[in-house]
C-alpha positions as CSV (number, residue, x, y, z in Angstrom):
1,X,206.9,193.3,247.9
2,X,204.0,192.7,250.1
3,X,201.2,190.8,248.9
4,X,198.3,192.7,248.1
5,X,196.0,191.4,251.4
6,X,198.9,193.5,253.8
7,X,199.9,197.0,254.3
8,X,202.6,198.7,251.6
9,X,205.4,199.0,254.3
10,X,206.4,203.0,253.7
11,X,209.4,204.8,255.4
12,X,209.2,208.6,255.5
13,X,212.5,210.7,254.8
14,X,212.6,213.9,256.5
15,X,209.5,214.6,259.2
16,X,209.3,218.1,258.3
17,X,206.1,219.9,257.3
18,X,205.3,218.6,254.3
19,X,206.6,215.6,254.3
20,X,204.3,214.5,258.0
21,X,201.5,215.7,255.4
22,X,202.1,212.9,253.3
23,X,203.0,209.9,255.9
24,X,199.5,211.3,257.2
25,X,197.8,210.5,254.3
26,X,200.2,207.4,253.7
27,X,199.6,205.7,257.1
28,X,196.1,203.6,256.5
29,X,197.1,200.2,258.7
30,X,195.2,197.8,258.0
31,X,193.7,199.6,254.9
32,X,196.7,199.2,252.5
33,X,199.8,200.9,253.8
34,X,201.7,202.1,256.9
35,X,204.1,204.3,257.9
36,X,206.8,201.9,259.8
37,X,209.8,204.0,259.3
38,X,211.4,207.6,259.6
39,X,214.4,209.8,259.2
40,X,214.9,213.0,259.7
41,X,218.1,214.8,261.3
42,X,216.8,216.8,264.0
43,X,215.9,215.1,267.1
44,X,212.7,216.9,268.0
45,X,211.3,215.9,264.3
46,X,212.1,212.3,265.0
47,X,209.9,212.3,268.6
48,X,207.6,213.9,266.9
49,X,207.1,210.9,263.7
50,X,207.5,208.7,267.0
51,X,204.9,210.1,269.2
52,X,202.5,210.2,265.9
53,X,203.4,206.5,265.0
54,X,204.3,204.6,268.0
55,X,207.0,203.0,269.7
56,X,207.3,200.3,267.0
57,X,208.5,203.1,264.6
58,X,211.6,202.6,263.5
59,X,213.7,205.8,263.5
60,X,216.9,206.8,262.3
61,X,219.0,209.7,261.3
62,X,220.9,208.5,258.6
63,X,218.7,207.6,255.3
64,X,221.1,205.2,254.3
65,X,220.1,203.0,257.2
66,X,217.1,202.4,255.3
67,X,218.9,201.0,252.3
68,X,218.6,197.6,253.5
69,X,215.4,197.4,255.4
70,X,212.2,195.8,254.5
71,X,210.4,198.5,252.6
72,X,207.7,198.4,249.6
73,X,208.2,202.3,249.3
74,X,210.0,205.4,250.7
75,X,208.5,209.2,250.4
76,X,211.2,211.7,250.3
77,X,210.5,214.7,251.2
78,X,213.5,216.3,252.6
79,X,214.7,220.2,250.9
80,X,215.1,220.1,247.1
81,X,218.9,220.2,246.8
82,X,219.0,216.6,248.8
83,X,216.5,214.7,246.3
84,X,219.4,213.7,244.1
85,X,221.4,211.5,246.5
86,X,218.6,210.2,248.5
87,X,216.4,209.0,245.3
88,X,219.5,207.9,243.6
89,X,220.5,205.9,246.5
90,X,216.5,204.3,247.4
91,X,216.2,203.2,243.6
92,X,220.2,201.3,243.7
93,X,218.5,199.7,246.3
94,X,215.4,198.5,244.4
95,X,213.1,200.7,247.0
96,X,209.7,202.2,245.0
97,X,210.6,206.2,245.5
98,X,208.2,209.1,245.9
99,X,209.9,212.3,245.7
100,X,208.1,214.9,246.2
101,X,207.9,218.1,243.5
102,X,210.5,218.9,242.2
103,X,212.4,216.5,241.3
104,X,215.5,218.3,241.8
105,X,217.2,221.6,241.6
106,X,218.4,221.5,237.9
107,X,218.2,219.8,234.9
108,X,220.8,217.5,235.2
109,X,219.9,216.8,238.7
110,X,216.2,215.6,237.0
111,X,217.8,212.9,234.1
112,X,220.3,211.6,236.6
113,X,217.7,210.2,238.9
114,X,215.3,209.5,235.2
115,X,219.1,207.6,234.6
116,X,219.2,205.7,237.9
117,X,215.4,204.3,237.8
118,X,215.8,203.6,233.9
119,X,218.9,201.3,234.6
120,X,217.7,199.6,238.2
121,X,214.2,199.6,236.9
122,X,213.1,200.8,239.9
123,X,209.7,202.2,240.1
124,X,209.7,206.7,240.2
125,X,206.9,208.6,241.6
126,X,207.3,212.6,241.7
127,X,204.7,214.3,244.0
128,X,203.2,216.6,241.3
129,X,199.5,217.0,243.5
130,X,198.3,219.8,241.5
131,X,197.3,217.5,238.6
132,X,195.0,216.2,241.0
133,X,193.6,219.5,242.2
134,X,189.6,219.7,240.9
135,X,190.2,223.0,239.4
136,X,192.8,222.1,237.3
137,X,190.8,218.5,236.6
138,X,187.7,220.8,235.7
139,X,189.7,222.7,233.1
140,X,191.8,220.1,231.7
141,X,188.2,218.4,231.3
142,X,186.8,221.2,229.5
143,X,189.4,221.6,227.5
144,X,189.7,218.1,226.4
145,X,185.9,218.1,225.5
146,X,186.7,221.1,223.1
147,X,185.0,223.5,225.2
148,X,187.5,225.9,223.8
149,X,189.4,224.6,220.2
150,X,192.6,224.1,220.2
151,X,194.9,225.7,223.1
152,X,197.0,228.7,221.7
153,X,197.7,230.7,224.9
154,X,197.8,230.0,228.7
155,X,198.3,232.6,231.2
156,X,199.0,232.1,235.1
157,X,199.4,234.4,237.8
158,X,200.2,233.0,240.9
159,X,199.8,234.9,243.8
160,X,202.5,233.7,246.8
161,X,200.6,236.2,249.6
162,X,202.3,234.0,252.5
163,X,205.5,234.0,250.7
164,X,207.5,236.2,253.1
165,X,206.8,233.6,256.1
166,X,206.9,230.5,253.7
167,X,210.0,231.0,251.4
168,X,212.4,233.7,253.4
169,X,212.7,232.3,256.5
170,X,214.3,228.9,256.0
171,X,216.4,227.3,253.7
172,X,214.0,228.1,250.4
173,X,215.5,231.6,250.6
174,X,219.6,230.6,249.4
175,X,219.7,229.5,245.7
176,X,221.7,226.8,246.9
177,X,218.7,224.6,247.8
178,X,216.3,225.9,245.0
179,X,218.3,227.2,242.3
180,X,215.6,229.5,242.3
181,X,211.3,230.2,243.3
182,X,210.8,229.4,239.7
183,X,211.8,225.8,240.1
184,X,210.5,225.4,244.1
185,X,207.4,226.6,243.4
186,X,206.8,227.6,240.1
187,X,207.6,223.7,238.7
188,X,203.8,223.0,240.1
189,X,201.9,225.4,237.4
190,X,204.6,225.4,234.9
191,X,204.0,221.4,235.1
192,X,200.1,222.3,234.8
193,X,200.4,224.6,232.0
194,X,202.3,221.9,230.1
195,X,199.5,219.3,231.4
196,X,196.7,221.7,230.4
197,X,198.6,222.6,226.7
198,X,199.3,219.2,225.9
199,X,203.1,220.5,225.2
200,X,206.2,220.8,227.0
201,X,208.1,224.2,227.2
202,X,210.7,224.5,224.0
203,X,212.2,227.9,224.6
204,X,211.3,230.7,227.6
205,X,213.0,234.3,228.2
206,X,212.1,235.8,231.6
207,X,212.7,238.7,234.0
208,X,212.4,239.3,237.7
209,X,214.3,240.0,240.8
210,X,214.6,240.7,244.7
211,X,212.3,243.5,244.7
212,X,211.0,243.7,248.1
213,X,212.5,241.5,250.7
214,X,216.3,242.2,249.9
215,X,215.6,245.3,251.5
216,X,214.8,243.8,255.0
217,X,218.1,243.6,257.3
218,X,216.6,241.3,260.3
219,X,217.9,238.4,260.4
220,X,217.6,235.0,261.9
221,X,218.8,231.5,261.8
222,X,215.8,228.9,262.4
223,X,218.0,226.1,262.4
224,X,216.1,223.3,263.3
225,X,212.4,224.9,263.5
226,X,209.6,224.6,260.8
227,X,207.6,227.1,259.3
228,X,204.6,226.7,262.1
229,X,207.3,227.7,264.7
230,X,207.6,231.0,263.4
231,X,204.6,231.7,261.4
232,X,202.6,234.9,262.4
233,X,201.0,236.2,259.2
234,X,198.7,238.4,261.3
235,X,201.5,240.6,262.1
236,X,203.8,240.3,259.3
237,X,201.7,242.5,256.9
238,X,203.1,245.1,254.5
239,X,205.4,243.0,253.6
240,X,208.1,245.2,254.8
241,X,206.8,244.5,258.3
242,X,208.5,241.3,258.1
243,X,211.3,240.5,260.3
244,X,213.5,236.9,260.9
245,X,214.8,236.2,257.7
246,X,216.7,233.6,256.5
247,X,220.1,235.1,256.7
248,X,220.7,234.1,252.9
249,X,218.1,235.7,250.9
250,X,219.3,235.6,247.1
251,X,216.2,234.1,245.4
252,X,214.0,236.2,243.3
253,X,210.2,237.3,245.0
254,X,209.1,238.9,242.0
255,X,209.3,236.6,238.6
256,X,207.7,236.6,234.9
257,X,208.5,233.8,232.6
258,X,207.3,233.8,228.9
259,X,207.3,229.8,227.1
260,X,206.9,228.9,223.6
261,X,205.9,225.5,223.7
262,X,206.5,222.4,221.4
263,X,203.3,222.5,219.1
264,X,203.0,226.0,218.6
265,X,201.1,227.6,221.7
266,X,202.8,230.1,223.9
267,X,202.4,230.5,227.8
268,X,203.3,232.8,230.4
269,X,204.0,232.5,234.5
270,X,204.4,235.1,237.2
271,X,205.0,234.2,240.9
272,X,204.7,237.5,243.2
273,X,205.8,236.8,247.0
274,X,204.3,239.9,248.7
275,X,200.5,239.7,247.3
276,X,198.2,240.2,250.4
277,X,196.1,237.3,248.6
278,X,197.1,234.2,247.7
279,X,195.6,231.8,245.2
280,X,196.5,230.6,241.7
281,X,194.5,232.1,238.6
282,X,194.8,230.7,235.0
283,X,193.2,231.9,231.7
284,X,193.3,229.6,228.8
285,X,192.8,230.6,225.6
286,X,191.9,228.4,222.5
287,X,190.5,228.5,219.1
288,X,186.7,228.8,220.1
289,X,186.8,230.0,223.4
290,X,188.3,231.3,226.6
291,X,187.9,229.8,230.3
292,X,189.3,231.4,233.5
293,X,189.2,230.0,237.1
294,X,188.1,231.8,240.0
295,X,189.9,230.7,242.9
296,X,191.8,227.5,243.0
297,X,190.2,225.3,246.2
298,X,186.1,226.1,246.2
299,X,186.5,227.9,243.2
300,X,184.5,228.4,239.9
301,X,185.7,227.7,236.1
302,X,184.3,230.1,233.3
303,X,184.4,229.4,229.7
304,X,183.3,232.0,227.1
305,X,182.4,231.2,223.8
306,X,180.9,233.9,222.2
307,X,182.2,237.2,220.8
308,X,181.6,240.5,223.4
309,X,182.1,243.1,225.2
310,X,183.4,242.9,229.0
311,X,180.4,240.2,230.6
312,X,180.4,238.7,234.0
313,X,177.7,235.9,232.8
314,X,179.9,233.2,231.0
315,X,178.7,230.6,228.4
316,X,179.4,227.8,230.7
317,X,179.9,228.3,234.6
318,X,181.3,224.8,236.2
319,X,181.3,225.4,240.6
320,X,184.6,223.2,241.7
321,X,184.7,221.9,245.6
322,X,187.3,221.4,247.2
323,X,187.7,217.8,248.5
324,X,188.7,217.1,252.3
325,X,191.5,216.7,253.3
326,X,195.2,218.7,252.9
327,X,196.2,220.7,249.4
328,X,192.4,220.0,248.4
329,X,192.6,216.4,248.7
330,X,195.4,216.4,246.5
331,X,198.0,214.6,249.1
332,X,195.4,211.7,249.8
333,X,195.0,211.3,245.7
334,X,198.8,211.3,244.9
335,X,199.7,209.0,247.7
336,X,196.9,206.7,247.2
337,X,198.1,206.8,243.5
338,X,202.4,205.9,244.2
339,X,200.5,202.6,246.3
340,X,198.6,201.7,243.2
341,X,202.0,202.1,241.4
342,X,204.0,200.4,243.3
343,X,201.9,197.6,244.1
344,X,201.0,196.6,240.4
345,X,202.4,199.1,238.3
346,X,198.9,201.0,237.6
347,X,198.5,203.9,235.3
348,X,199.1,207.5,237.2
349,X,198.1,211.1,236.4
350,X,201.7,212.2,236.9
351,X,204.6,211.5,234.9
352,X,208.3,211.4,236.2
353,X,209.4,213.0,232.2
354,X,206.7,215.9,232.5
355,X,208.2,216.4,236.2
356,X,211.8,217.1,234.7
357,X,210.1,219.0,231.9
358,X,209.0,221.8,234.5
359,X,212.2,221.4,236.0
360,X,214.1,222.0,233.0
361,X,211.4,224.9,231.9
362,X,211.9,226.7,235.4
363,X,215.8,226.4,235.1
364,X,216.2,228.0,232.1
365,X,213.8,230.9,232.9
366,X,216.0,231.2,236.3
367,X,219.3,231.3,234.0
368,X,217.1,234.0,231.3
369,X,216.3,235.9,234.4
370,X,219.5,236.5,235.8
371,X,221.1,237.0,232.8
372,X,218.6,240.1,232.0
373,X,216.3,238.2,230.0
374,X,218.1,236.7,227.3
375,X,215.9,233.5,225.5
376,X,217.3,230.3,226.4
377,X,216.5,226.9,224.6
378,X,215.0,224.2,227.2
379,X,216.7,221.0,226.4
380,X,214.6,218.0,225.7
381,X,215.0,214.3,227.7
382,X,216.9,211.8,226.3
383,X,214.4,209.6,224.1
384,X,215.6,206.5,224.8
385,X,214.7,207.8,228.2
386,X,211.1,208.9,227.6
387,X,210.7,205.7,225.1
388,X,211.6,203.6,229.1
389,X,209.0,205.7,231.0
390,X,206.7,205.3,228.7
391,X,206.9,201.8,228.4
392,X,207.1,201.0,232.4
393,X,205.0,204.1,233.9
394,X,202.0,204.0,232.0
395,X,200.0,207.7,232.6
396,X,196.2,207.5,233.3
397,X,194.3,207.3,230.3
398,X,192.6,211.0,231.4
399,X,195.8,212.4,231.2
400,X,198.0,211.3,228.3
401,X,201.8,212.3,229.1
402,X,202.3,214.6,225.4
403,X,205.4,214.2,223.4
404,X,207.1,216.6,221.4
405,X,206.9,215.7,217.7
406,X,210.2,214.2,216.2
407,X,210.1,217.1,213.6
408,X,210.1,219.9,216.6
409,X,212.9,218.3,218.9
């Protein structure tokens, strides 16, 4: 490991878009860390990572070339299904890993790489950044201040108004890679609404389907091309309008998930991919009081507190601005926070077991869904396993990781 005076030596694997959003915010030389290494398997993405890094870059094709090299950390960022085998492989090697949300593609998937870093002891970071959003701080803040009694209900509707160009044209659109929308992109607010409940989910039913895009028959292979190759939302709108899709197209756009949480409190999730808006909007409800965001960048949290009729004028308005930089801010916070980690072990807002919890929350609403709704129990982590994580990835102090009670297992 580097001394603490020099750069974090990072390698990035896969130079698609998300993961060039994170060596971004990862490559500081001279501040703390550096990107000094890539991967990726398509040529153009690897002159790109060297054009943006210099000739000094080191780039391969192969992860595995990596295994060996001088590295303080490695962000992984490549599509979900691969996260298993690459993670698996940095943490046998003694490599820090950041693997971006989700973890991986099914439950199993999750507590084999929990498994790998438990017995190498090999620090875990998943890239959960919407713990670090400043809406979801604000309410988790309120709430924790009792702005609202206990938590008995959550409600988020997410509204995926790109979803056509952003899930349906690449590999996101075969269940193969995903399992499902629930787990690619519902695992960031299912992971919130646990965050925000203070409880993980214990049992979930859910319903959905390919409601709208199954019926489009254009389509294209984009082999090799990113999402800002292809991406012209100004003329992709209805929805039906779209053309170019992913020739596989077997993942739901239309979802609705109902949790009953460890603890007692109950939650629900739906994900719509053909909004014509799109932003996240949660309503929590507790004992005393209800609070509601409005928008989820520059956005405002209200909290009511008094009994009424319909009012626009809350008890408490809190204005939330977003911070600069990509997702909110979010990508500079969570890669600031895997440095911190990895160089001495320092408390984090996310939690590797709470990552697999949304994992194994969104899996077995995918299974409920495709099976017409039938409730399925969400199985818990090992506890040996939580008792390790506990012990060597201590969470931020502002946000306690929240256990299941041994009684409600």
């Amino acid at each position: 490991m580097s001394p603490v005076t020099d750069d974090v030596r990072l390698a990035v694997v896969g130079f698609g878009v998300r993961s060039s959003e994170l060596a971004e915010s990862a490559h500081q030389p001279g501040t703390g860390s550096r990107i000094v290494a890539a991967c990726d398997t398509q040529p153009q993405r690897r002159e790109a990572a060297r054009a943006r890094y210099g000739p000094d870059l080191r780039v391969e094709t192969d992860y595995r070339a990596f295994l060996d090299a001088e590295l303080d950390g490695v962000l992984v960022a490549t599509p979900d299904h691969t996260h298993g085998d690459i993670a698996a492989a940095f943490l046998e090697a003694g490599i820090p890993t950041f693997v971006e949300k989700p973890l991986a593609i099914t439950t199993a998937g999750c507590d084999r790489i929990l498994d790998v870093a438990r017995h190498t002891g090999t620090r875990l970071y998943v890239g959960h950044n919407m713990r670090h959003m400043p809406v979801v701080r604000a309410m988790r803040d309120l709430i924790q201040r009792g702005a609202i009694g206990q938590v008995k209900a959550i409600w988020c509707r997410h509204f995926v108004g790109h979803g056509g160009d952003f899930y349906f044209k690449d590999w996101h659109a075969d269940r193969r890679n995903t399992t499902g929308l629930l787990v690619q992109k519902g695992v960031h607010d299912i992971d919130v609404i646990h965050w925000l409940a203070g409880a993980a989910t214990k049992r979930v039913t859910a319903l959905g389907e390919l409601s709208v895009y199954g019926e489009i028959k254009d389509r294209t292979g984009h082999d090799g091309q990113l999402m800002i190759d292809w991406l012209q939302p100004e003329e992709n709108w209805p929805p039906l309008a779209q053309r170019g899709l992913h020739p596989v197209v077997d993942v739901e756009d239309l979802s609705m998930m109902l949790m009953q949480l460890h603890g007692g409190a109950f939650a629900s999730y739906q994900q719509c991919h053909f909004t014509p808006d799109y932003w996240r909007n949660y309503t929590v409800i507790g004992t005393e009081g209800r609070l509601e965001n409005f928008g989820d960048e520059d956005a405002v949290v209200k909290v009511w507190q008094r009994r009424s009729d319909y009012r626009d004028d809350a008890d408490l308005v809190v204005p939330v601005s977003a911070e600069e930089g990509a997702h909110a801010g979010t990508d500079q916070r969570i890669v600031n926070e895997f440095i911190r980690f990895i160089r001495d072990g320092a408390p984090t807002v996310t939690s590797p077991i709470a990552a697999r919890d949304a994992v194994a929350a969104a899996c077995a609403a995918t299974a409920s869904l495709r099976a017409g709704g039938c409730p399925i129990d969400v199985p818990r982590p090992d506890p040996a396993v939580e008792r390790y994580f506990e012990s060597v990835h201590p969470t931020h102090p502002s946000a306690p990781t929240f256990r299941a009670c041994d009684a409600d297992r």
